[in-house]
N, C-alpha and C positions, 0 to 999 in steps of 0.2 A: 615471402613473395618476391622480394629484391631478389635473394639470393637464384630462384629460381630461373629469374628474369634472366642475372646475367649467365647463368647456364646453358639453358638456350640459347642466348644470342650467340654465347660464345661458340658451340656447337654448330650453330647457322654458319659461325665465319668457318671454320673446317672444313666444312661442306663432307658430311662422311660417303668416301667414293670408294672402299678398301673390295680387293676383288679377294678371292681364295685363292693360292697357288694354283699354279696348274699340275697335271699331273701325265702318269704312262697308264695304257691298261694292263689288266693283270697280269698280259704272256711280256712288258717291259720293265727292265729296271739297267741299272748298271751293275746291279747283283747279281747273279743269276746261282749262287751256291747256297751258301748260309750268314748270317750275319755279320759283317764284319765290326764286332764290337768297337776291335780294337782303336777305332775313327771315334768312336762313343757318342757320336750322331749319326743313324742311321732309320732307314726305311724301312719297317719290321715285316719280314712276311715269312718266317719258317713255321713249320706246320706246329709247334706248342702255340705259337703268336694267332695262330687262327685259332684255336681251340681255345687258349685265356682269352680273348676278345670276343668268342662266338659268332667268328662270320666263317663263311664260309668259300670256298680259293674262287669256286667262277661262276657267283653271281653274288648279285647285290640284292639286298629284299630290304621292302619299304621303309621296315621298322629303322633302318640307320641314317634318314635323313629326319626322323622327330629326333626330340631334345633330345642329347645324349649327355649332361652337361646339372649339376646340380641347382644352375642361376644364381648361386650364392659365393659368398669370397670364397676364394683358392679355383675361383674355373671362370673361363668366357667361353661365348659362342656367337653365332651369327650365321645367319640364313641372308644371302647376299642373290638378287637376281638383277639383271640389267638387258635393255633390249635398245636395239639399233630399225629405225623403222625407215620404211624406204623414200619421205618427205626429207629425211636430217636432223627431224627429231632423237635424241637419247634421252634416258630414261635410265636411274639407276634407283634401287628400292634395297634398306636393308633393315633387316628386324634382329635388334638383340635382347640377349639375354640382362644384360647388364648396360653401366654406361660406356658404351664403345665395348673395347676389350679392359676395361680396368680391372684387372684381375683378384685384386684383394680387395677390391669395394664390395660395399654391399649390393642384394639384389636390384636393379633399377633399369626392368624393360624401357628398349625407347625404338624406335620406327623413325629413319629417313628418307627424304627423298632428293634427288637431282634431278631437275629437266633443264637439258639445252636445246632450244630452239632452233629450227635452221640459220637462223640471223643471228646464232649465237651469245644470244641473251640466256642467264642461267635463274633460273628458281629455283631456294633452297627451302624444304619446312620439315620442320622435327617434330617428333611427338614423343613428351616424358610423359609415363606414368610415376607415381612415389616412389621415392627411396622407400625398401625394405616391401617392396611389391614383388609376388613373385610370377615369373612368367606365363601367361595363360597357352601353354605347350603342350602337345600329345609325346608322350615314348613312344607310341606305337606304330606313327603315320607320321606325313609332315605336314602339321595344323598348327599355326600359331598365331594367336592373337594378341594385338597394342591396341588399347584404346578401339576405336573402327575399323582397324586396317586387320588385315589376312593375310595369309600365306598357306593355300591348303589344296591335298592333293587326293586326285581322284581318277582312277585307272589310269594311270599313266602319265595324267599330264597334272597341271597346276593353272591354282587362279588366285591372282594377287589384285586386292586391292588396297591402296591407299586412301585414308581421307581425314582432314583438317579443314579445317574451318571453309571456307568455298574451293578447295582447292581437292580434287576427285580426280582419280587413276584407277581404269581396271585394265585387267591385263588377261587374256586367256592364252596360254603357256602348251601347244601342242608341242609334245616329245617326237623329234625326230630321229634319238640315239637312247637309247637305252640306256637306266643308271651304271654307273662305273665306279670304281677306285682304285689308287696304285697301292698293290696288293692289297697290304689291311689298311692303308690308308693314312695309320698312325705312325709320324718320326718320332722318334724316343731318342735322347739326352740322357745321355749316360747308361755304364752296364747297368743297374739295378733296374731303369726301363721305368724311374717314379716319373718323370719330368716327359710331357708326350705334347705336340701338334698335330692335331687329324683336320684331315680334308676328306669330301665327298663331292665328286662332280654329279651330283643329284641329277644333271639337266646340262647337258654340254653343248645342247643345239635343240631349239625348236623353231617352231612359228607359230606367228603372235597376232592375233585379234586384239586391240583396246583401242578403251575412249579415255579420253582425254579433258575434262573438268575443269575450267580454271576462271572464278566469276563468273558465272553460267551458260559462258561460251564455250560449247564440247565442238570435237573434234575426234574421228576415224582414225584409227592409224592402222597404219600392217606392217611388220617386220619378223625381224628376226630376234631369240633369247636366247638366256646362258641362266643358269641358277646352279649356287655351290653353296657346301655349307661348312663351315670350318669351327672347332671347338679344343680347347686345352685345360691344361691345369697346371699351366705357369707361364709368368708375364714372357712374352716373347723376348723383350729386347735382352732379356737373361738368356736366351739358348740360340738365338739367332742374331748374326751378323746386318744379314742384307738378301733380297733375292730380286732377281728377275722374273718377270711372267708377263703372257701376253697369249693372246686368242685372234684365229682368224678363221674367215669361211671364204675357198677360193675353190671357185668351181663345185666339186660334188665333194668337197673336201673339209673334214670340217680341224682344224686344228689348236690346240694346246699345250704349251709348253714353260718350263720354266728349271732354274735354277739357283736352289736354296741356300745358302751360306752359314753354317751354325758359327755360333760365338765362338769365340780364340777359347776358352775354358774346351771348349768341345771340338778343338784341332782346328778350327776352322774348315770341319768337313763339307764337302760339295752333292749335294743332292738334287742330279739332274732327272727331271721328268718330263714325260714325252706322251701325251693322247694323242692319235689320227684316227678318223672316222671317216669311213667313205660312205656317201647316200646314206640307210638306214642301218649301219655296223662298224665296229668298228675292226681296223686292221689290228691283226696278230702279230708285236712287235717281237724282235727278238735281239739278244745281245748288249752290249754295252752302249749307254747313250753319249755318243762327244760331242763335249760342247764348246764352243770357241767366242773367246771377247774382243772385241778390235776398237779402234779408230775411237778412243777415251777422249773425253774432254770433260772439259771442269764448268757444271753448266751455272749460271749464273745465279740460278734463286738458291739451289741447294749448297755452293762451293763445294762440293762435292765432286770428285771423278769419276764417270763413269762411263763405261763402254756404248757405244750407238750402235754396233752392228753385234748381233747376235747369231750365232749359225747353230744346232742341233743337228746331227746326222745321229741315224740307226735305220737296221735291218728291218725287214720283217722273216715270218720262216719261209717263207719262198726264193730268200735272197735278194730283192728288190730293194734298194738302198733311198732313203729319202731325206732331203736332204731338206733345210726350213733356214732361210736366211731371212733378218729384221734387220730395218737401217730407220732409225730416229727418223722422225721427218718435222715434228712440230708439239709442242706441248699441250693438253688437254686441260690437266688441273697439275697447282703445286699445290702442296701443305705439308705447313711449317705445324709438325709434332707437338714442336714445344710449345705452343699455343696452351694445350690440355691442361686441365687443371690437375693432375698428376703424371708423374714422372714413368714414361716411355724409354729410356734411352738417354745417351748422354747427349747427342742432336738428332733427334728425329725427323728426318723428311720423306715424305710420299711423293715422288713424280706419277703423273700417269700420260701418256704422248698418244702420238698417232707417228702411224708408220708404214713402209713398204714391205710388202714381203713377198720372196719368191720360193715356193715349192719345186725342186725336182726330184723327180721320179727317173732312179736309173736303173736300167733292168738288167740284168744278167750278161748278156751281151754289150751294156755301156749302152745302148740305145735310151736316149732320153724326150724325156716331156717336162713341160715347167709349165707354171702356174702363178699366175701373178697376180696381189689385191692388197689389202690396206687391211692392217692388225692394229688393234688393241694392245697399249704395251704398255707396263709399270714398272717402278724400281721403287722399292722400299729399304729404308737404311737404320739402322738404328743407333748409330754411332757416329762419330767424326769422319769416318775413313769406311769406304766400301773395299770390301776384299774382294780383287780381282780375279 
C-alpha cells in the first residue's frame, strides 16, 4: 500500500501531459522516392511497408486506432486526447497501456487527467489498476477501458470519460477531419526495420460537448479536440534524440506539425512532418518539407537550448506554398523526466508552451493571405544536448 501510494503521488507530480508527434498526410513527406535506409531513421511508406503492415496507401480504417500493442514488456502505447474549450478551460486525458511508456515493465494500465482552469489553477488525478493487469482494449475499434474511464468510438466520432473519486469528465468528440496518417505512420530505426515508433492522428480536429464534475459542482463546456494515438516496441530515448511538435486552428485551418530527431546511433536523422486541413479535408501536400530553427535560447528549467521560432514550409500539388511560422510566447507545463521511477534518457525534460503563429498561404502568382492565432507547442529531449 506505501509503495503504491508513493507511485501515484509521484505520477500526480509529472502531471502526464505527452501529446503524439505530429505528422504530414499521405500525398507529404520529405521522401517522395523510396526509403532512404541509408539515414537508418526513417518514415516507412514503400509499397512492401504497406503490405507487411496491412494498411492500406489512402485511407485509414477504424481497426488502427484499437490496441495495436501487446501491453506487456518490450511495447508501450497511448491513446492521448486534449480539448481547448471556449471559457479557458483545458483538459488533457490519456489512457495507457502500461506505466507511462515504460517499455520493459510489466503490463500496468493507468488513466490521467489535467484540468486548467481559466484562473489557471491545475487538477491532477491518476488512476492505477495492478501490475501484471492487462489492458481492457479492443484490436478492432478504439474501445479502451481503466477502471471507469473510456475511450470509445462510434461512427466516426468518440466519447471519453474520466472518473475517480468525485471528480467526472465526459467529453463528446465530433470529428471534423477525417482519420489520417503519415504514410504508414511507423518510423523504423535501423535497416532490419526491428526497432519502430507509430503515430496515428486518430482525430486531428473536432468539436466537443462536455461536462465537467468536480465535488458535485458540474459545468458545460464547448470547445474544440485533438485525439492521437502513438505505440512502439522500444524505449524511445534509445532511437530518439528530441522533437518538436505543436498544433493550431487558425481560421478554417486546421494545423500540425512537427520535427523528430532520431538518436546519434541512428545519424541523428530529421524527420520533418507536416498535416493542414482545411474546413472538412484535408490538403494534398506535395514535395520536400523545410524546416527552419532560429532565435535559441537556453531556457531556465530545462538548461537546455532550444529554438523559439519554428518555420515549416511545403507545397501542395496545385503549387500553392504554405508557409507555418511559431514563436515561443510562454510556458504551459515543465517536466522534469528524471523524476520517473525508471530510466528515460540520460536528462529527460518535457516542455510544453503557448505560442504565436502565423499561416501564409502564397499562390502562384506570390499573391498572399496570412493567418494568425496561438499553437500548442512541445519539446521533448531525452538527453543533455538537443540536436539542432
Amino acid at each position: 500500500m506505501i509503495k503504491r501510494l508513493k507511485l501515484c503521488l509521484r505520477i500526480l507530480f509529472i502531471s502526464i501531459f505527452f501529446l503524439g508527434c505530429g505528422s504530414d498526410s499521405n500525398n507529404s513527406n520529405n521522401l517522395e522516392t523510396e526509403n532512404d535506409v541509408s539515414k537508418k531513421a526513417f518514415l516507412a511508406f514503400s509499397d512492401s511497408d504497406y503490405l507487411d503492415l496491412g494498411l492500406k496507401k489512402d485511407s485509414v480504417e477504424v481497426w488502427e486506432d484499437g490496441m495495436r500493442s501487446n501491453g506487456k514488456s518490450g511495447s508501450f502505447e497511448w491513446w492521448y486526447s486534449d480539448f481547448i474549450f471556449s471559457d479557458g478551460t483545458t483538459v488533457a486525458v490519456v489512457f495507457y497501456t502500461k506505466f507511462i511508456f515504460n517499455t520493459y515493465g510489466p503490463a500496468h494500465p493507468m488513466v490521467s487527467i489535467t484540468i486548467q482552469s481559466p484562473n489557471g489553477k491545475t487538477t491532477q488525478e491518476t488512476y492505477l489498476q495492478s501490475v501484471n493487469t492487462e489492458i481492457n482494449a479492443s484490436k478492432l475499434f478504439p474501445d479502451v477501458h481503466i477502471g471507469k474511464s473510456y475511450l470509445t468510438y462510434h461512427e466516426g466520432n468518440y466519447q471519453l470519460h474520466f472518473e475517480k473519486d468525485n471528480l467526472i469528465f465526459d467529453a463528446t468528440m465530433i470529428s471534423t477531419l477525417p482519420m489520417i496518417r503519415a504514410k504508414t505512420g511507423f518510423v523504423y530505426f535501423g535497416e532490419s526495420k526491428e526497432k519502430y515508433f507509430a503515430w496515428l492522428p486518430a482525430q486531428a480536429s473536432s468539436n466537443v460537448k462536455a461536462t465537467l464534475s468536480k465535488n458535485g459542482v458540474e459545468s458545460n463546456l464547448l470547445g474544440i479536440g485533438y485525439h492521437d494515438h502513438n505505440w512502439g516496441n522500444s524505449p524511445m530515448n534509445e532511437n530518439i534524440n528530441s522533437w518538436y511538435w505543436g498544433r493550431a486552428k487558425v481560421g478554417e485551418y486546421t494545423l500540425v506539425f512537427s520535427e523528430i530527431v532520431a538518436h546519434e546511433d541512428f545519424n541523428n536523422s530529421k524527420i520533418p512532418l507536416l498535416l493542414i486541413g482545411k474546413k472538412d479535408k484535408y490538403i494534398k501536400l506535395k514535395g520536400d518539407i523545410l524546416v527552419t530553427k532560429s532565435n535559441e535560447i537556453t531556457h531556465p528549467s530545462t538548461n537546455k537550448s532550444y529554438a523559439t521560432t519554428l518555420t515549416f514550409t511545403q507545397k501542395d500539388e496545385n503549387g500553392l506554398k504554405y508557409t507555418i511560422v511559431t514563436k515561443y510566447k510562454q510556458d504551459i507545463t515543465f517536466l522534469d523526466m528524471n523524476l520517473l521511477p525508471f530510466e528515460i534518457g540520460k536528462n529527460p525534460t518535457y516542455l510544453r508552451s503557448l505560442g504565436d503563429i502565423n499561416l501564409t498561404i502564397t499562390e502562384r502568382n506570390n499573391t498572399q493571405k496570412s493567418y494568425l492565432g496561438q499553437a500548442i507547442l512541445e519539446q521533448m529531449s531525452f538527453d543533455d544536448t538537443i540536436v539542432p
